[in-house]
C-alpha positions in Angstrom: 0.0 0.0 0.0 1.5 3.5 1.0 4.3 4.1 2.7 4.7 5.6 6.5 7.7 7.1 6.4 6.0 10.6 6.4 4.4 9.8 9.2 5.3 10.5 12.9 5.8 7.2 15.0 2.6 7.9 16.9 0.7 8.3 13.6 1.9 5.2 12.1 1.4 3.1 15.3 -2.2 4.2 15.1 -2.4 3.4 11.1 -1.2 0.2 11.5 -3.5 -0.8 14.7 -6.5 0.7 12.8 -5.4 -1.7 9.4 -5.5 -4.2 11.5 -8.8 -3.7 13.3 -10.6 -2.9 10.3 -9.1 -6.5 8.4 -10.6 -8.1 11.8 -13.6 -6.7 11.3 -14.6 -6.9 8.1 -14.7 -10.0 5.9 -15.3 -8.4 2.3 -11.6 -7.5 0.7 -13.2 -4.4 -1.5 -14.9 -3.3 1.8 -11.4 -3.7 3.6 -9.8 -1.8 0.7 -11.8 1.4 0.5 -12.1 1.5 4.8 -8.0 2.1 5.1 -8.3 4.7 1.7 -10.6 6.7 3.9 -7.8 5.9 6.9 -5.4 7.3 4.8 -7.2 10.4 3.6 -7.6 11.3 7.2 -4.0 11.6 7.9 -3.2 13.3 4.3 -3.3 16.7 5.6 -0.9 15.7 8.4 1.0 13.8 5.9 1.5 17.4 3.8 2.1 19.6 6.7 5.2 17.7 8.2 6.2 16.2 4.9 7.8 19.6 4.0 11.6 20.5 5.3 12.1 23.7 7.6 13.7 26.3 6.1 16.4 27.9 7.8 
């Protein structure tokens, strides 16, 4: 899927807990598939905010 590098550590501890509840949970593999998109989207605006270097 993507990658959590340009995540924080807290972030991608809580990605990876919610993957996993939602694979527990649900049964139907397209179902699965579009439930950790929406995952994702949540966290994009995070993801572009501390993506980008400081500037000195």
């Amino acid at each position: 899927m993507m990658a959590n590098s340009m995540y924080p550590r807290s972030v991608s501890s809580f990605i990876r807990s919610e993957k996993s509840r939602i694979r527990k949970s649900t049964s139907d593999v397209e179902k699965q598939k579009s439930l950790i998109s929406e995952l994702y989207q949540k966290f994009e605006n995070y993801k572009k905010q501390t993506a980008n270097p400081k500037s000195k």
